[in-house]
C-alpha positions as CSV (number, residue, x, y, z in Angstrom):
1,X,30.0,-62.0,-17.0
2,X,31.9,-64.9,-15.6
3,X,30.9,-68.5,-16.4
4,X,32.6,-71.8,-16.1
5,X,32.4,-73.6,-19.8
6,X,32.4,-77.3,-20.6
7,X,34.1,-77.9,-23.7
8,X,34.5,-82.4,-23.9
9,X,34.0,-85.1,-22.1
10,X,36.5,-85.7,-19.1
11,X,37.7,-81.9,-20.1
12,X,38.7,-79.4,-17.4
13,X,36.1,-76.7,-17.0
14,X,37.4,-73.2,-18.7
15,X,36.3,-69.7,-17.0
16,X,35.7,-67.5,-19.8
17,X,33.8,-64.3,-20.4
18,X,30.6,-64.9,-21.6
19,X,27.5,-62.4,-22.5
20,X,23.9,-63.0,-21.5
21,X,20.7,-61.5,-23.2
22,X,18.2,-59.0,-21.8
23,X,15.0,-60.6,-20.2
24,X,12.4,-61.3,-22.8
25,X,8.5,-61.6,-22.3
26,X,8.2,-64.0,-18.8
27,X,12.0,-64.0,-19.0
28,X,13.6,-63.3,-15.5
29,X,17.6,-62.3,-15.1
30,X,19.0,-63.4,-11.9
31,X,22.4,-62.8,-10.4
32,X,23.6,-65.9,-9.3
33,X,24.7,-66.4,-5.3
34,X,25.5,-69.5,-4.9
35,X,25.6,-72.5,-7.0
36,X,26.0,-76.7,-6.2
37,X,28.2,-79.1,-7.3
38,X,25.7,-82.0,-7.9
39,X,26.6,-85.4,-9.1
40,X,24.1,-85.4,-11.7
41,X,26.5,-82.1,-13.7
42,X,29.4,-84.2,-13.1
43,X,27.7,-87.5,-15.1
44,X,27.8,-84.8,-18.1
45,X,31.7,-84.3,-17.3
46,X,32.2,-87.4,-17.5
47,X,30.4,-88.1,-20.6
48,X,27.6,-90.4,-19.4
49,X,25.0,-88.5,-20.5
50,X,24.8,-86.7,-24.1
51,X,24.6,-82.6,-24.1
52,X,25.2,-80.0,-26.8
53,X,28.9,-78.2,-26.4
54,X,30.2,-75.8,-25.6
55,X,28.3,-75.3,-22.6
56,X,27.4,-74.0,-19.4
57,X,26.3,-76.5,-16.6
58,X,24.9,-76.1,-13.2
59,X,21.3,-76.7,-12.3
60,X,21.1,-75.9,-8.2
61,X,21.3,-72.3,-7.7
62,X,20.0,-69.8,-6.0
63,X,20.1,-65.7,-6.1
64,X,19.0,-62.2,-6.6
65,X,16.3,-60.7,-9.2
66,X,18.1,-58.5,-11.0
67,X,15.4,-57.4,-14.5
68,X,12.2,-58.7,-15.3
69,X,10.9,-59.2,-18.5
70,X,7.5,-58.3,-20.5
71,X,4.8,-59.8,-18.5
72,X,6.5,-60.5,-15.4
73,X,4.3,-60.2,-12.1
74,X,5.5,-63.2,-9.8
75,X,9.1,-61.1,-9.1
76,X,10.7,-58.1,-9.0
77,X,14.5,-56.5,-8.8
78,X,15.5,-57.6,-5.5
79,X,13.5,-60.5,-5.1
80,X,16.1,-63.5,-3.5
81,X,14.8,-66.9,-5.2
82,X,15.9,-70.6,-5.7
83,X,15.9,-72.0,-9.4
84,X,14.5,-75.5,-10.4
85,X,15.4,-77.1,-13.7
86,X,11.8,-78.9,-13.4
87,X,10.4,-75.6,-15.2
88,X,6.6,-76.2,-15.4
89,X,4.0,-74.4,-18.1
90,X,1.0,-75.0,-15.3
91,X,-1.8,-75.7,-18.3
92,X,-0.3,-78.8,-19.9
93,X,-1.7,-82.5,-19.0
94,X,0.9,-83.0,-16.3
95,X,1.0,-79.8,-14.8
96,X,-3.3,-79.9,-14.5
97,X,-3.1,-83.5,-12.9
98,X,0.0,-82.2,-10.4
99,X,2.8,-83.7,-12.1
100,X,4.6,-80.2,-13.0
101,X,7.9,-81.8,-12.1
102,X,7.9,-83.9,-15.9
103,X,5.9,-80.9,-17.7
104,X,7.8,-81.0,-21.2
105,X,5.9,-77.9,-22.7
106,X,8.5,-76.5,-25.2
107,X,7.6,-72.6,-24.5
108,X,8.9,-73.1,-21.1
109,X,11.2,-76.0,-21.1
110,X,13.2,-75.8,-24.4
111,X,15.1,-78.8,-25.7
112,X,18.9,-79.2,-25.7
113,X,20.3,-76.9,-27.6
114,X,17.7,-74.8,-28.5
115,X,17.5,-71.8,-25.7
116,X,20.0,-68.6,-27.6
117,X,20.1,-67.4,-24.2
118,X,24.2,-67.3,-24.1
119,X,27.1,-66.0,-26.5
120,X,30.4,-67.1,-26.2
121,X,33.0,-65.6,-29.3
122,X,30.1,-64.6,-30.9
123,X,28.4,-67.6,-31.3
124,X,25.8,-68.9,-29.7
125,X,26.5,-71.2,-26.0
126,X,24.1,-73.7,-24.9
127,X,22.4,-73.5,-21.8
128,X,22.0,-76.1,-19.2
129,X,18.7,-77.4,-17.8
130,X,16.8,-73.7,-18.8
131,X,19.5,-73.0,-16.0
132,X,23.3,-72.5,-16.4
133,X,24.2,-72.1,-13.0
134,X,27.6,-72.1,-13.0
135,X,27.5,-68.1,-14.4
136,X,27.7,-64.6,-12.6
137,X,24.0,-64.4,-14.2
138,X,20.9,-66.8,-15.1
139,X,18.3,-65.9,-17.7
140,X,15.6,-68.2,-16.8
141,X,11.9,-68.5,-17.8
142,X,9.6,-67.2,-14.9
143,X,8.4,-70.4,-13.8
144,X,12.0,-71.9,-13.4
145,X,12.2,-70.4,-10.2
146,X,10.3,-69.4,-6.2
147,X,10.8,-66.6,-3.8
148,X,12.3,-66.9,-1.0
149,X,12.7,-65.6,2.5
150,X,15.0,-62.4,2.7
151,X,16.7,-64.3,5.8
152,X,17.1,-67.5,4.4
153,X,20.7,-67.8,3.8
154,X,21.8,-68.3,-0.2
155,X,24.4,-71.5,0.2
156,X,21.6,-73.4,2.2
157,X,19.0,-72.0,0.0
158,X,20.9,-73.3,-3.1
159,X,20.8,-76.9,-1.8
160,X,17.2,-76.8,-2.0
161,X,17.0,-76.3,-5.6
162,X,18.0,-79.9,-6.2
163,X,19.4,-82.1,-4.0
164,X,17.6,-81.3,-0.9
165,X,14.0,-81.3,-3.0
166,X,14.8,-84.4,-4.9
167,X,15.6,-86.2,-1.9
168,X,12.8,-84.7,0.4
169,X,10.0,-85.2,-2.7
170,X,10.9,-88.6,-3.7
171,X,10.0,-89.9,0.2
172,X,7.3,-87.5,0.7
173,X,5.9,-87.2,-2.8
174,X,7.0,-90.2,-5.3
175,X,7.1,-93.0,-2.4
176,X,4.4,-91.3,-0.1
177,X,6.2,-93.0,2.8
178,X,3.6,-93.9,5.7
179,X,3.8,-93.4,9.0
180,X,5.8,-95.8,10.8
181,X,7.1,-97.8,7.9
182,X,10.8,-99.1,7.5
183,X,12.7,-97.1,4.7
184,X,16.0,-97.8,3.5
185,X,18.4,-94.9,1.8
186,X,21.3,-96.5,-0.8
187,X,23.6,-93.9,-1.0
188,X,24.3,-91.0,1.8
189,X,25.6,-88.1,-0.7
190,X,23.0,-84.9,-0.9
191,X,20.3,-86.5,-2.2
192,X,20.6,-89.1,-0.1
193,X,20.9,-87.6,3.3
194,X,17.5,-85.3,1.3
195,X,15.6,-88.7,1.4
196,X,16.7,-90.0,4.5
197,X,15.0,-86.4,6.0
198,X,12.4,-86.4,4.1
199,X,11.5,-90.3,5.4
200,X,12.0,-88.9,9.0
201,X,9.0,-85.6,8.1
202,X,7.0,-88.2,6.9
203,X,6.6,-90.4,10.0
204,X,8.7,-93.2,9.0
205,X,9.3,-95.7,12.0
206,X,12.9,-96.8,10.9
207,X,15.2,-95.3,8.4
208,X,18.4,-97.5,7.3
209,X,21.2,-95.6,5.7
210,X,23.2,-97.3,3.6
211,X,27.0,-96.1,2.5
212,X,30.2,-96.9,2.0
213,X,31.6,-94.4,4.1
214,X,31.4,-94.9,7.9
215,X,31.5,-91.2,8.1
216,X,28.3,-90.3,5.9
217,X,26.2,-93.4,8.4
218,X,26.8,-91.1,10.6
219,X,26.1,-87.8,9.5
220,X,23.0,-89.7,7.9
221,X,22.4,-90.2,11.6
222,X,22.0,-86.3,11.8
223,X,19.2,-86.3,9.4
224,X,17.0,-88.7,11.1
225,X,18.5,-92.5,9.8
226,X,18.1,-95.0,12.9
227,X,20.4,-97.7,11.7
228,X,23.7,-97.6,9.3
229,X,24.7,-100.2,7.3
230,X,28.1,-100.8,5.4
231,X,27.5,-101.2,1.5
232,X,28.8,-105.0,0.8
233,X,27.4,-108.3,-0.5
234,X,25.9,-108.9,2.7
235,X,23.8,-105.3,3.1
236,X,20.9,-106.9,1.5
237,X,20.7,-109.3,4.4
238,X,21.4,-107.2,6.8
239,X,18.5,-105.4,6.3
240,X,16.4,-108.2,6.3
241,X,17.6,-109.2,8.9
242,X,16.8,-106.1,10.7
243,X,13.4,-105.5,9.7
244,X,12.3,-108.8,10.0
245,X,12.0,-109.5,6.1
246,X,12.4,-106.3,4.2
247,X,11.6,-102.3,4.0
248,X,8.8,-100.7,3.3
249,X,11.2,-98.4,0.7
250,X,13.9,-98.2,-0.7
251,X,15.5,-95.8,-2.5
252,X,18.5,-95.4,-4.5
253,X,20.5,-92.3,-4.7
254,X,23.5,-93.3,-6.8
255,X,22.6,-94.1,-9.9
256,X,23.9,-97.8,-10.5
257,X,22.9,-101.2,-12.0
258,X,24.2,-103.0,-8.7
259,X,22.2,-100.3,-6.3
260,X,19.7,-100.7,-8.1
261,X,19.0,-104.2,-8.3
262,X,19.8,-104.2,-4.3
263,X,17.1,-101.8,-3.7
264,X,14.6,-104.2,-5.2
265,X,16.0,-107.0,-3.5
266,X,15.9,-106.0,0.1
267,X,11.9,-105.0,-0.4
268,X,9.2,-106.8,1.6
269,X,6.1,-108.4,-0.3
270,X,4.3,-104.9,-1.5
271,X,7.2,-102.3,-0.9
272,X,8.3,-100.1,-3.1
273,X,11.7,-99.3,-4.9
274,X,12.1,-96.0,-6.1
275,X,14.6,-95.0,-8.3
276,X,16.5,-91.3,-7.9
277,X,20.1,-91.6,-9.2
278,X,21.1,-90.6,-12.8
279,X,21.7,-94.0,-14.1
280,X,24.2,-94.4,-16.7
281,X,22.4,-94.1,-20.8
282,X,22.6,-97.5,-22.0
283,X,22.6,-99.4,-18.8
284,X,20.1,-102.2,-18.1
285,X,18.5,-103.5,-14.8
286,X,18.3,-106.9,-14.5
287,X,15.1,-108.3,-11.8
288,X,14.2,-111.5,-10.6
289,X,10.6,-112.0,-12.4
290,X,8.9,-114.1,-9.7
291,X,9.4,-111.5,-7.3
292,X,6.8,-109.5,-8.6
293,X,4.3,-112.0,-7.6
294,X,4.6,-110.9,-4.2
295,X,3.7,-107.1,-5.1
296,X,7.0,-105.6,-5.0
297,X,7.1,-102.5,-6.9
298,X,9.8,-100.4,-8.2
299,X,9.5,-96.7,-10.0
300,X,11.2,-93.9,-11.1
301,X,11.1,-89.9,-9.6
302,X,12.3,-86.9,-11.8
303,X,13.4,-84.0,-9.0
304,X,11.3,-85.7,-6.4
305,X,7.8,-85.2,-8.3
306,X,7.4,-81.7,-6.9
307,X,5.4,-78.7,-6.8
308,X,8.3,-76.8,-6.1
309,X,6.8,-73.5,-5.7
310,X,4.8,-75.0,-2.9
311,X,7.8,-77.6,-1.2
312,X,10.0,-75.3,-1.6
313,X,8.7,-72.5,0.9
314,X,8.1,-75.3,3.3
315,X,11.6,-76.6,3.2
316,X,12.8,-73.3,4.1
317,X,10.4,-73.2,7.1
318,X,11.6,-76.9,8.1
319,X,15.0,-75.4,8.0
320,X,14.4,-72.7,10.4
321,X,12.3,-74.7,12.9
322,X,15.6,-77.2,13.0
323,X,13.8,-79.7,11.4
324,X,15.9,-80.1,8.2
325,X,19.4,-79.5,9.1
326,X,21.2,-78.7,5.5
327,X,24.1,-77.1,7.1
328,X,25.1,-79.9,7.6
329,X,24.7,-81.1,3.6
330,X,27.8,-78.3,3.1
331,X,31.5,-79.7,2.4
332,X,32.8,-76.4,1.4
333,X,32.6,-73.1,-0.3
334,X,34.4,-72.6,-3.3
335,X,35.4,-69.6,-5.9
336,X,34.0,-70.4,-9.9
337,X,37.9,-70.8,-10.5
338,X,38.0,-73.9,-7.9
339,X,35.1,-75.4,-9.6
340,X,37.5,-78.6,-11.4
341,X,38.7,-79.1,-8.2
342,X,35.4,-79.2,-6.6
343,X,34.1,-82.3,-9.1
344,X,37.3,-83.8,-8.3
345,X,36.9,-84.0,-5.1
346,X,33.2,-85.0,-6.1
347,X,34.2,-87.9,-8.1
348,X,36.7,-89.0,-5.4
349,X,34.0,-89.2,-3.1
350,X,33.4,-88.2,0.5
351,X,31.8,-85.0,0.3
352,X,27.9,-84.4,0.4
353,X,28.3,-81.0,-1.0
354,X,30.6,-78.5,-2.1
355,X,29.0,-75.1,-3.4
356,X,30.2,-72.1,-5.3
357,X,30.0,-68.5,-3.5
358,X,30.1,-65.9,-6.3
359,X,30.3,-63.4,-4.4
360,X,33.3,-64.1,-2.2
């Protein structure tokens, strides 16, 4: 099969030939349809976050069953189905109390480096995120991934394995916005635009997007945001000013020190920051101690803290009742061999989501 290998940092992606394993026990091979370019691949491009090399990235995907292994009941040949890196073991501590998105059970979700799922010159290539999306095929562990309506289109479908369920899960699940409430969204890329929805589903009274771009405030517009407002030194105040002291929630999608710290700053006495972008290893976040005296919160979500063979299935339904527009999330459709080009234009900025087609 086909797959796009990462060699180094800041390195051009390489399409080589690559061979791929026969499903083993609970093991599931998938033939890939459609696969995202998402910001959190590129940090690994660009060297921001450690990974094993050679190997094959991607981590939003979705496609066609192809085998099943030993064991295998959930699927069968056929079968269309979204992948989630957040694979879950459903018996561990996490998983029991309904935290599958941060199960770590090793028989499911194996370390960096580990999975011999790949071959590459006959040696062995490193999977990505019990994933590897950006490959003809996926060998993936049973639990790494949901079924699907047959009419639910692939590209869209994609989206929801990770930006559209990170987004969606960290407002809905991680925040638990209220009805009513103020939310602000730093950052209008997929994720972004994911949160900004998700706010709206939730009831939220006011949703302020908050961008760079003129263009993405309004396409945030699209999802449900009620206000835009041009990142700068005075956005803080802005929003204060337009809320009348401070959100509810906030919640950043970048993955930045400075976005970071403005997310806690523009929270009213008892909101709550919550933190979605990848920020960089090594960086620090510096907070004004005293305003945690007024209740001010701020916290982490890993993939939007979700149950994703249950949100899933209902994001697709929100989709077709109009109610989650991700058509809009799509930038363009690309070949694997237009997949540098596609984190260019990523890195450049701009775009909320370019996707590969495999089978175009």
């Amino acid at each position: 099969m086909k797959a796009a290998v990462f060699h180094a940092p800041n390195q051009p992606l390489t399409i080589e030939e690559v061979e791929i394993d026969n499903p083993g026990p609970r093991e599931v091979l998938v033939r890939t349809s459609v696969a995202g370019l998402c910001h959190s691949d590129l940090h690994f491009i660009e060297g921001k976050y450690p990974t094993p090399m050679p190997i094959v990235l991607g981590h939003e995907s979705a496609g066609i069953v192809e085998k099943v292994g030993r064991d295998v009941t959930y699927v069968k040949p056929g079968d269309p189905v979204i992948t989630c890196l957040s694979v879950f073991c459903g018996h561990c501590e996490f998983c029991l109390t309904g935290h599958m998105s941060i199960c770590q059970t090793p028989e499911v979700k194996m370390a960096p480096g580990k999975a011999k799922r790949l071959r590459w010159k006959g040696e062995q290539l490193n999977q990505f995120a019990n994933l590897s999306s950006f490959a003809e095929q996926m060998l993936v562990h049973e639990h790494a991934i949901v079924k699907v309506d047959r009419d639910m289109p692939m590209d869209l479908a994609a989206l929801i394995g990770c930006g559209v369920i990170t987004g969606y899960g960290a407002a809905v699940h991680t925040a638990k916005v209220e009805p009513g409430s103020t939310v602000a969204v730093v950052g209008c890329g997929g994720i972004g635009l994911a949160a900004v929805n998700g706010a709206r589903l939730a009831g939220a009274g006011r949703i302020i997007a908050v961008d760079k771009d003129p263009a993405k405030l309004e396409l945030a517009k699209t999802f449900g945001a009620t206000d835009g407002v041009l990142a700068g030194e005075d956005a803080v105040k802005q929003i204060i000013e337009l809320t009348a002291g401070g959100v509810h929630y906030s919640f950043e999608c970048i993955g930045l020190k400075q976005t970071t710290e403005m997310c806690f700053a523009m929270l009213r006495p008892g909101g709550t920051a919550t933190i979605i972008g990848m920020i960089p290893v090594g960086t620090k976040i510096e907070l004004h101690g005293p305003d945690f005296l007024r209740e001010r919160r701020i916290q982490g979500s890993m993939m939007g803290s979700n149950r994703f063979r249950v949100d899933m299935p209902r994001l697709v339904e929100f989709y077709k009742q109009g109610r989650l527009p991700i058509q809009n999330l799509i930038s363009g459709r690309l070949k694997l061999e237009q997949i540098n080009d596609g984190f260019a234009a990523l890195a450049k900025g701009g775009v909320a989501r370019n996707v590969i087609v495999f089978d175009q």
